[in-house]
PDB file of the backbone (N, CA, C, O) and the ligand in Angstrom, with CONECT records:
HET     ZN  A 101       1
ATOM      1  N   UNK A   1     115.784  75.413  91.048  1.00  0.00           N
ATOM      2  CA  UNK A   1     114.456  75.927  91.427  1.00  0.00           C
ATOM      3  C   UNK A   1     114.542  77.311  92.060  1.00  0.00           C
ATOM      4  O   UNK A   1     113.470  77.902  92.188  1.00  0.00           O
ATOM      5  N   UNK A   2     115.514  77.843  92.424  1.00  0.00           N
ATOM      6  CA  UNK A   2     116.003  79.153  93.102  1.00  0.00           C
ATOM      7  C   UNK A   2     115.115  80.498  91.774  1.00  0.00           C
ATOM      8  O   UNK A   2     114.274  81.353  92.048  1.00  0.00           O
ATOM      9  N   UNK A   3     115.483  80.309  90.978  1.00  0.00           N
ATOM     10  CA  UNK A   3     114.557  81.393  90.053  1.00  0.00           C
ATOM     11  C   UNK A   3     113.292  81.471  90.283  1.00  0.00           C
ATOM     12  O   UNK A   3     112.719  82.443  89.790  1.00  0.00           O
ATOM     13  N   UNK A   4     112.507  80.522  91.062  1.00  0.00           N
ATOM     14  CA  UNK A   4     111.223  80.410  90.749  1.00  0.00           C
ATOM     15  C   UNK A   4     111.043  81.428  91.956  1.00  0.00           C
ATOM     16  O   UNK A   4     110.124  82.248  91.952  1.00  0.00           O
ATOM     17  N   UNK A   5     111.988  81.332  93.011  1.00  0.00           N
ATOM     18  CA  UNK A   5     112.007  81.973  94.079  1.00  0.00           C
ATOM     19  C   UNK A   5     111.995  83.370  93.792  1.00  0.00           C
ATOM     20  O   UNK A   5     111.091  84.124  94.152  1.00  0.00           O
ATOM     21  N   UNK A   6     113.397  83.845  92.888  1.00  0.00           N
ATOM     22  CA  UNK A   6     113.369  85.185  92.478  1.00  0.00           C
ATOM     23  C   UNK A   6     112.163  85.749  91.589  1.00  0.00           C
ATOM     24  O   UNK A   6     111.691  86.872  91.768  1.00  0.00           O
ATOM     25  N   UNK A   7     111.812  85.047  90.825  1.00  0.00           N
ATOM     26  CA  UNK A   7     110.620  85.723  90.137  1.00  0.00           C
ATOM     27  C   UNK A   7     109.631  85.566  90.907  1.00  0.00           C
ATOM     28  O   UNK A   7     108.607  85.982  90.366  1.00  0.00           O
ATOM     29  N   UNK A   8     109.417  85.048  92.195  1.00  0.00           N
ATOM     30  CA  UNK A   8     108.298  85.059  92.739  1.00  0.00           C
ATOM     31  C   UNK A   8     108.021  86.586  93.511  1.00  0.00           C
ATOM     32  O   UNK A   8     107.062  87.357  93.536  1.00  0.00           O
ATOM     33  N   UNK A   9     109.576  86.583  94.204  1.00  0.00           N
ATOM     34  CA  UNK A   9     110.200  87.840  94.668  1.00  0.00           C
ATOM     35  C   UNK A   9     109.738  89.360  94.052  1.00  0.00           C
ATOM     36  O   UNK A   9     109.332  90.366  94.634  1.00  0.00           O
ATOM     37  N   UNK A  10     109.995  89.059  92.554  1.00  0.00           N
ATOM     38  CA  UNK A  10     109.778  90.265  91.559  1.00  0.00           C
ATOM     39  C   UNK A  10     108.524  90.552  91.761  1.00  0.00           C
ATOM     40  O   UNK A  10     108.154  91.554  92.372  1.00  0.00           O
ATOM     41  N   UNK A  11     107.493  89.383  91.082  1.00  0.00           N
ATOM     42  CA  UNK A  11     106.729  89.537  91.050  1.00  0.00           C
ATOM     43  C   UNK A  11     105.302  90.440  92.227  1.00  0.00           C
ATOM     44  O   UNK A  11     104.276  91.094  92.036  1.00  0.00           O
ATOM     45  N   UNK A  12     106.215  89.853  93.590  1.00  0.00           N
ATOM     46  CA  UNK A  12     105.529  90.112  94.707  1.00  0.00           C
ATOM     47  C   UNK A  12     105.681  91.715  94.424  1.00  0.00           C
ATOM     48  O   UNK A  12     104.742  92.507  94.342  1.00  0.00           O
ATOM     49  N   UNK A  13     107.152  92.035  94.286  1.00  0.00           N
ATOM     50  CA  UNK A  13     107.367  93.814  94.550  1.00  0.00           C
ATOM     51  C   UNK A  13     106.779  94.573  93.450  1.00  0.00           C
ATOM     52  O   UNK A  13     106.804  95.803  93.449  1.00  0.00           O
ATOM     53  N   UNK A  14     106.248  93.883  92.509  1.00  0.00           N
ATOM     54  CA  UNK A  14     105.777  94.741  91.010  1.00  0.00           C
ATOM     55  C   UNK A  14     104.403  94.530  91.805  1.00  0.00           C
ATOM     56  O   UNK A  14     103.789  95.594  91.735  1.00  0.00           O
ATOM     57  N   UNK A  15     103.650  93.547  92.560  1.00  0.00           N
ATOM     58  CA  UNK A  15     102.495  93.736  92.462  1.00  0.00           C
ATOM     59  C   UNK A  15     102.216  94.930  93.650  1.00  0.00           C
ATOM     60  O   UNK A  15     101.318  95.753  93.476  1.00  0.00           O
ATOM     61  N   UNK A  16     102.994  94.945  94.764  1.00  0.00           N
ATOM     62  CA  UNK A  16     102.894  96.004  95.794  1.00  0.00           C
ATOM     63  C   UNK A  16     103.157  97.076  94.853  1.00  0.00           C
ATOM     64  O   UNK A  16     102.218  97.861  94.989  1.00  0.00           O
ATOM     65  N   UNK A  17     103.912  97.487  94.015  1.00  0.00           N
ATOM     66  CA  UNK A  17     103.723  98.664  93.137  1.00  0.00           C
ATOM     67  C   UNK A  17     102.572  98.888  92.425  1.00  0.00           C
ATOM     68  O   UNK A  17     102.064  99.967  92.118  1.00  0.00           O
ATOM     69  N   UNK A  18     102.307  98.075  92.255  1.00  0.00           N
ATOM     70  CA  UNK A  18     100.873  98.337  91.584  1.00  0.00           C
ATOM     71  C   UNK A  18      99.630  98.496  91.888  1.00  0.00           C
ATOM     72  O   UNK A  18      98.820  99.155  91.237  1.00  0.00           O
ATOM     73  N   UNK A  19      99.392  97.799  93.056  1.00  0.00           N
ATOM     74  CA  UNK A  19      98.766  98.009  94.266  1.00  0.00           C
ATOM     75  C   UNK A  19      98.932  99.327  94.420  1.00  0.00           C
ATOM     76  O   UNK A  19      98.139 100.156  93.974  1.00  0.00           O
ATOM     77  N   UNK A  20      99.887  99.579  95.008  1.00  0.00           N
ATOM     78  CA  UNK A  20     100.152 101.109  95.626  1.00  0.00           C
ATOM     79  C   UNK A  20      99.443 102.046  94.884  1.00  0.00           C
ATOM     80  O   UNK A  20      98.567 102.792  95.322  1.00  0.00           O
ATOM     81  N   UNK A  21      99.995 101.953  93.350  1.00  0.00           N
ATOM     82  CA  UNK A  21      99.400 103.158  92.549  1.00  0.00           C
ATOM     83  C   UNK A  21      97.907 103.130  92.559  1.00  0.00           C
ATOM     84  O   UNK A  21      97.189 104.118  92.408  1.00  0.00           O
ATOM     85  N   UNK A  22      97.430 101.652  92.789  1.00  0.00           N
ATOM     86  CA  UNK A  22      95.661 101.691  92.635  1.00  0.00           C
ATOM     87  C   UNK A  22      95.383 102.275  93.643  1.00  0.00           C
ATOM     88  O   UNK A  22      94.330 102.912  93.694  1.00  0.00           O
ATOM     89  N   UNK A  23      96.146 102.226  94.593  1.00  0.00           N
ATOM     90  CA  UNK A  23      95.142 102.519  95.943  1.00  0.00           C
ATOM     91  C   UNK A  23      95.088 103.967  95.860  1.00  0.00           C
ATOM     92  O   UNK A  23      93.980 104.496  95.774  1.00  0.00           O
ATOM     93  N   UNK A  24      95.927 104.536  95.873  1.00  0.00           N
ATOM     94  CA  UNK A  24      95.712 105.607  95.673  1.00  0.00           C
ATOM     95  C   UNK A  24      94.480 106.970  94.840  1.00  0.00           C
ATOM     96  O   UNK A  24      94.295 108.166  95.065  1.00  0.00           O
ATOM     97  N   UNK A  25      93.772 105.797  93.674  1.00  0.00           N
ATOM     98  CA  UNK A  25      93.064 106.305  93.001  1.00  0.00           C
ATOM     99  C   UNK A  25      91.455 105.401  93.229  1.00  0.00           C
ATOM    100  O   UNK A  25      90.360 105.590  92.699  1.00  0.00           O
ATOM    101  N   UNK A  26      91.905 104.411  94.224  1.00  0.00           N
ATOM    102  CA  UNK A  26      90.457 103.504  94.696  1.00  0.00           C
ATOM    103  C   UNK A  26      90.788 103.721  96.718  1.00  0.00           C
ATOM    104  O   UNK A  26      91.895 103.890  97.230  1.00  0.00           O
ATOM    105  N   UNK A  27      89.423 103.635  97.466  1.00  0.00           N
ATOM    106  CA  UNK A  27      89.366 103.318  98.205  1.00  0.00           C
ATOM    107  C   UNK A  27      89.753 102.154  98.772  1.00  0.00           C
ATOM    108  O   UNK A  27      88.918 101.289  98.509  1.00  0.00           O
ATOM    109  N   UNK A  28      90.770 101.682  99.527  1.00  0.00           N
ATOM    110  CA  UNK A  28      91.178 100.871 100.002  1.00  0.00           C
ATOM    111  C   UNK A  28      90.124  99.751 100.621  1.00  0.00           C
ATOM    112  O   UNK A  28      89.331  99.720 101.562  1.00  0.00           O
ATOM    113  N   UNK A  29      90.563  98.828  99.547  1.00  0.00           N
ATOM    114  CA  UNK A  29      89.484  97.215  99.800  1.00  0.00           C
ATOM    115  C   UNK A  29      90.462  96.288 100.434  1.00  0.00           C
ATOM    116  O   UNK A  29      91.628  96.034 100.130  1.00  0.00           O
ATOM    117  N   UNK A  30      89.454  95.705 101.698  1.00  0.00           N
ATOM    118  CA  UNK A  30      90.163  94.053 102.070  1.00  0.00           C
ATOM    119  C   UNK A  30      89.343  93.273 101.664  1.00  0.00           C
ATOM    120  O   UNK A  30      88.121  93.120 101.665  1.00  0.00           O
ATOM    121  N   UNK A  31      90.588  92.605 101.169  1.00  0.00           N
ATOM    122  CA  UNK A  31      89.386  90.910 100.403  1.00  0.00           C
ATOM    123  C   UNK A  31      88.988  89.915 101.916  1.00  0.00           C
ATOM    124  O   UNK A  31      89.643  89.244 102.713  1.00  0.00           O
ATOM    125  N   UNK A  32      88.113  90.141 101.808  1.00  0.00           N
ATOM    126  CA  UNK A  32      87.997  89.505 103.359  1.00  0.00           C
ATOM    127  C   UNK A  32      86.690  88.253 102.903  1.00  0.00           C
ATOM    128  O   UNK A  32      85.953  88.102 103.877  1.00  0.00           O
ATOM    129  N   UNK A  33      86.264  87.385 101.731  1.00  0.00           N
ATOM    130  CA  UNK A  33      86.201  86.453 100.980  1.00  0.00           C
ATOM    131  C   UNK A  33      84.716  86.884 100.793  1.00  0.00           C
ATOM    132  O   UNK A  33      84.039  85.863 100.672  1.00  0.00           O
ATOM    133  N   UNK A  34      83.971  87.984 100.725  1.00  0.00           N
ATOM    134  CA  UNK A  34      82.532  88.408 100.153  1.00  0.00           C
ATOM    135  C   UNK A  34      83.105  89.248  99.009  1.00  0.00           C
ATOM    136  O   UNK A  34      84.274  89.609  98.873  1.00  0.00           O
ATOM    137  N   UNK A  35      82.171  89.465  98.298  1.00  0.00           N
ATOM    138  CA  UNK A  35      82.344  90.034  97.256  1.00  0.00           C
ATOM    139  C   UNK A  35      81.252  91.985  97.664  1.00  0.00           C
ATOM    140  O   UNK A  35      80.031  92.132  97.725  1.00  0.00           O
ATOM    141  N   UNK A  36      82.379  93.089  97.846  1.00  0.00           N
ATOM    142  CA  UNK A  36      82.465  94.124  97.585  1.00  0.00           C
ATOM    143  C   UNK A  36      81.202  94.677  97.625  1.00  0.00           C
ATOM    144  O   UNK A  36      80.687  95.410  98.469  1.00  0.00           O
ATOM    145  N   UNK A  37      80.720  94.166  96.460  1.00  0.00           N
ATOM    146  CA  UNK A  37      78.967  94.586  95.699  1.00  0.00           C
ATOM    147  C   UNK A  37      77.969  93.979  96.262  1.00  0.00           C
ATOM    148  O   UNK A  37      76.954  94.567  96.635  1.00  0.00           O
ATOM    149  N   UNK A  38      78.172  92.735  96.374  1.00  0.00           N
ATOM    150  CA  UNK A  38      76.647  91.938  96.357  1.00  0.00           C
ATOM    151  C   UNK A  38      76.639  91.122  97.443  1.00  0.00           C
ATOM    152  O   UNK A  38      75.678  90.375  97.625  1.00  0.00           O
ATOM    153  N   UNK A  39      77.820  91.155  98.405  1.00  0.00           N
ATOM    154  CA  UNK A  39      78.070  90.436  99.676  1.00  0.00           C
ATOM    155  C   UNK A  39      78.795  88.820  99.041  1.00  0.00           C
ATOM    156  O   UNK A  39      79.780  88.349  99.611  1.00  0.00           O
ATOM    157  N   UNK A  40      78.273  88.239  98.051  1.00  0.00           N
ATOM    158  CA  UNK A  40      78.760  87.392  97.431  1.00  0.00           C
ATOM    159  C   UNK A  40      79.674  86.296  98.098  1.00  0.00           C
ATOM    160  O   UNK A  40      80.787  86.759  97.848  1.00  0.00           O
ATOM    161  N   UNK A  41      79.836  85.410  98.624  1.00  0.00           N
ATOM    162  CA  UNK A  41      80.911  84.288  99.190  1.00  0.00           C
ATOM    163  C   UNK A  41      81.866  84.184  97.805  1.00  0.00           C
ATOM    164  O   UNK A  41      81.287  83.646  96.861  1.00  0.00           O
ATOM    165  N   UNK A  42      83.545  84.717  97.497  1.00  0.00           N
ATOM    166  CA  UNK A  42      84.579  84.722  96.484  1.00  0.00           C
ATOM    167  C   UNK A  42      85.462  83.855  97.271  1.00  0.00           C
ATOM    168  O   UNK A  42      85.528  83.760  98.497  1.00  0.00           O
ATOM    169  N   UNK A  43      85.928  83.425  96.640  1.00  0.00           N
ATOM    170  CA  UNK A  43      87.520  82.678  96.495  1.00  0.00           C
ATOM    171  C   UNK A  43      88.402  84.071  97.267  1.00  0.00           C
ATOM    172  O   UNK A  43      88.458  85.283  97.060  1.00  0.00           O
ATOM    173  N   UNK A  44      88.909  83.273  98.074  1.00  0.00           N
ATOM    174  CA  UNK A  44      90.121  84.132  99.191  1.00  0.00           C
ATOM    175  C   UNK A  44      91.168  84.840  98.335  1.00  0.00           C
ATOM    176  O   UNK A  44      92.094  84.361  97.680  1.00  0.00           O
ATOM    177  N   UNK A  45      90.844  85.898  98.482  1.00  0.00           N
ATOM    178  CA  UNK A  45      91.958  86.854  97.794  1.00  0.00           C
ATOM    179  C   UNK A  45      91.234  87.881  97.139  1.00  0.00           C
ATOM    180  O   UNK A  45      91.555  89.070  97.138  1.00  0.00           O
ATOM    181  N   UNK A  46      90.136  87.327  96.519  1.00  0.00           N
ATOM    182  CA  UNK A  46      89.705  88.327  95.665  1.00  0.00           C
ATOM    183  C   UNK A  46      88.379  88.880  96.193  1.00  0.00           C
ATOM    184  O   UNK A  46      87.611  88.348  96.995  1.00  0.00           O
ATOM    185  N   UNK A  47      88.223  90.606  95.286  1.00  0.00           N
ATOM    186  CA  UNK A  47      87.480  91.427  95.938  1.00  0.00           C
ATOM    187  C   UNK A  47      85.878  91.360  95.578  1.00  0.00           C
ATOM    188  O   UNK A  47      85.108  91.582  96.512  1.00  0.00           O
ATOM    189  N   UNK A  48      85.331  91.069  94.292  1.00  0.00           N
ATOM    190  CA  UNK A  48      84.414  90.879  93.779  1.00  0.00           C
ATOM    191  C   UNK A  48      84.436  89.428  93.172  1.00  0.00           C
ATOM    192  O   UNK A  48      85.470  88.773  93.039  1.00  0.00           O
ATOM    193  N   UNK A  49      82.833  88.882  92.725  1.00  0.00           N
ATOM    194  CA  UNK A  49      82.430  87.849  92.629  1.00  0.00           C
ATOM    195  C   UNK A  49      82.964  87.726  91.041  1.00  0.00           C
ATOM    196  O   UNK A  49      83.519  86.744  90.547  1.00  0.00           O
ATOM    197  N   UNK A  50      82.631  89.034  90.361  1.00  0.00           N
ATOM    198  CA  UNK A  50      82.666  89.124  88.615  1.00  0.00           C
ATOM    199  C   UNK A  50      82.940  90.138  88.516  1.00  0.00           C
ATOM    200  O   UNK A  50      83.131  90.943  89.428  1.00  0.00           O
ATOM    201  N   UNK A  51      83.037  90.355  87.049  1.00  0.00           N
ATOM    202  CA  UNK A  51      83.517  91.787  86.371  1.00  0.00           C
ATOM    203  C   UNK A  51      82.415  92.485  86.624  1.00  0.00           C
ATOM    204  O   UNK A  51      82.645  93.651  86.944  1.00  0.00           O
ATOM    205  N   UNK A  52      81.233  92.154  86.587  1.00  0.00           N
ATOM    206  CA  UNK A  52      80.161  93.299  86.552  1.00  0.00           C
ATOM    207  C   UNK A  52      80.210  93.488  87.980  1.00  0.00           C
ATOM    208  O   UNK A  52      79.903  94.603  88.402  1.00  0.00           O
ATOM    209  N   UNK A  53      80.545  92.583  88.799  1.00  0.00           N
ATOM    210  CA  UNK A  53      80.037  93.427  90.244  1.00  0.00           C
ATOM    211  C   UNK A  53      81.336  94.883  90.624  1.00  0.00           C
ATOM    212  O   UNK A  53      81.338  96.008  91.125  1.00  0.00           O
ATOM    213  N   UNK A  54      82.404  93.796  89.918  1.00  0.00           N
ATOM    214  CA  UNK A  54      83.444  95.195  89.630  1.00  0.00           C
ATOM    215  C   UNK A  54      83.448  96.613  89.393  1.00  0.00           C
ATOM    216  O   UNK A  54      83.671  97.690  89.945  1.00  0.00           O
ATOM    217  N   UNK A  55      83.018  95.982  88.075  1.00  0.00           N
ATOM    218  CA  UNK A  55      82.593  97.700  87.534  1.00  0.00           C
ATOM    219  C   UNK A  55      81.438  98.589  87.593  1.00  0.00           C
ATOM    220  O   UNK A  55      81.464  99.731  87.135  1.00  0.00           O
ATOM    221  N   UNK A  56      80.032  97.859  88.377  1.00  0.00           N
ATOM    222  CA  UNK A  56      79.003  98.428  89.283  1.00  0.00           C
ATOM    223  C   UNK A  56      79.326  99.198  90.574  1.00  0.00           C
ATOM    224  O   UNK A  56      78.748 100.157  91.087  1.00  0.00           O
ATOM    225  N   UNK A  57      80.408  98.509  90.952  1.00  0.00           N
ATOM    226  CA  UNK A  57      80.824  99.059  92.310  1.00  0.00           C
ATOM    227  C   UNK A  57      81.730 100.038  92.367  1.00  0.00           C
ATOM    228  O   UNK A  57      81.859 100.684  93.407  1.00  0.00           O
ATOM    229  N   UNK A  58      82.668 100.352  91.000  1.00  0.00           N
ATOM    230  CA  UNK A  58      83.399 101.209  90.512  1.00  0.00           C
ATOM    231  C   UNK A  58      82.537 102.418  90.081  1.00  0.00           C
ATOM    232  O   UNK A  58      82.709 103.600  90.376  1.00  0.00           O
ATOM    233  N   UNK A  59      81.739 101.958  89.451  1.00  0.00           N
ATOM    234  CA  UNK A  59      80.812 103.363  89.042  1.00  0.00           C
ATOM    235  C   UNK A  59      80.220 104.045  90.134  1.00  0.00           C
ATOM    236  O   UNK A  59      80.308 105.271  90.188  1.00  0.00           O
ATOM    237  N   UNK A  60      79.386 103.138  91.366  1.00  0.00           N
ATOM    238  CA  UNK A  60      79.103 103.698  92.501  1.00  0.00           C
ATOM    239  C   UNK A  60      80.044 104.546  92.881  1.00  0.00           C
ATOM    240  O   UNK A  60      79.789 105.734  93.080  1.00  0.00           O
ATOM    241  N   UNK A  61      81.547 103.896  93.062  1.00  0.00           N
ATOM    242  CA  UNK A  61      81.932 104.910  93.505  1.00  0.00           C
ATOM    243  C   UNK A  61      82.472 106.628  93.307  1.00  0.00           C
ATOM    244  O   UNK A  61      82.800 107.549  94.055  1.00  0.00           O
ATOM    245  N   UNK A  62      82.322 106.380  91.734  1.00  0.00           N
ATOM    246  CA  UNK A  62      82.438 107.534  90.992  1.00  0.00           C
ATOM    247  C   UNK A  62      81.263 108.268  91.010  1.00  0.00           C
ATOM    248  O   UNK A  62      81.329 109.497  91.033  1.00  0.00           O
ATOM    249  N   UNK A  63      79.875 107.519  91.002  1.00  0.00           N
ATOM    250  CA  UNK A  63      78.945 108.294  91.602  1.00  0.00           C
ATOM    251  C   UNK A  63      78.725 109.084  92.708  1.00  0.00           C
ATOM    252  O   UNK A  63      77.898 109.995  92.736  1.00  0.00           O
ATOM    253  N   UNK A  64      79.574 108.700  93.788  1.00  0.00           N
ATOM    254  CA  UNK A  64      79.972 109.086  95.319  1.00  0.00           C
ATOM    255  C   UNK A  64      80.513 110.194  95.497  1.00  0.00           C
ATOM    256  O   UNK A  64      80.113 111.115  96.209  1.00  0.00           O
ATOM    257  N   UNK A  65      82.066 110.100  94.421  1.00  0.00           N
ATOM    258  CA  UNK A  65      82.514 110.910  94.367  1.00  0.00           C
ATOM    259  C   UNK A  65      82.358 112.274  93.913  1.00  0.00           C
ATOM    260  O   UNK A  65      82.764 113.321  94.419  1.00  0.00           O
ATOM    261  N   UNK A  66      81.610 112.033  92.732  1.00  0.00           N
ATOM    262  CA  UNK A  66      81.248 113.272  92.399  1.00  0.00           C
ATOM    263  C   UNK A  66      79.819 114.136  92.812  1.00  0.00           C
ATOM    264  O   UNK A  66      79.309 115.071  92.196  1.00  0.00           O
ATOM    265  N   UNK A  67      79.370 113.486  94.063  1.00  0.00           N
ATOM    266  CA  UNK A  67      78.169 113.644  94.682  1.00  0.00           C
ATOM    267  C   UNK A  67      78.641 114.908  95.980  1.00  0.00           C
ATOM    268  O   UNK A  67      77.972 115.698  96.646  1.00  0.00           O
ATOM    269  N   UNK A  68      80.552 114.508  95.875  1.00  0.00           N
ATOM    270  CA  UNK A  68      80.653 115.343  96.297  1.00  0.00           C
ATOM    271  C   UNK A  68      81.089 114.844  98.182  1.00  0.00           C
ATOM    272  O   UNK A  68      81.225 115.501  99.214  1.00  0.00           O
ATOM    273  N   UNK A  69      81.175 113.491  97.870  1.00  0.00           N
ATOM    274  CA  UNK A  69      81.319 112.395  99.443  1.00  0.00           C
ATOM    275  C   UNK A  69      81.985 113.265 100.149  1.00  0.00           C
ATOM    276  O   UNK A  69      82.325 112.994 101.301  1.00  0.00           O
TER     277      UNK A  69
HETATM  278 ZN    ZN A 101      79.200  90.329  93.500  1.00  0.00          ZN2+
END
């Protein structure tokens, strides 16, 4: 069962890499169990309720940005 350990391992450090690179190009979100957009009550961990509140809240913020925030 020790592999399950190491790939859990991997997995953890590929996702902090990946993370990393998002954050960098998104404003830093805590999943703190509402959903982002719509206030929404989500499942612990995650940031939005759905894809659309996702990518509503993504566009806002590209709206923001180029508003010039
Ligand atoms: Zn939502």
């Amino acid at each position: 069962m020790s592999d399950v350990a190491d790939r859990a391992e991997w997995r953890i450090a590929k996702d902090l890499e990946n993370a990393m690179a998002h954050a960098r190009k998104m404003p830093q979100l805590v999943a703190d169990g509402h959903c982002h957009y719509c206030d929404e009550d989500v499942a612990h961990g995650l940031l939005f309720c759905n894809t659309d509140c996702r990518d509503d809240y993504q566009n806002e913020q590209k709206a923001l940005r180029r508003a010039g925030r």
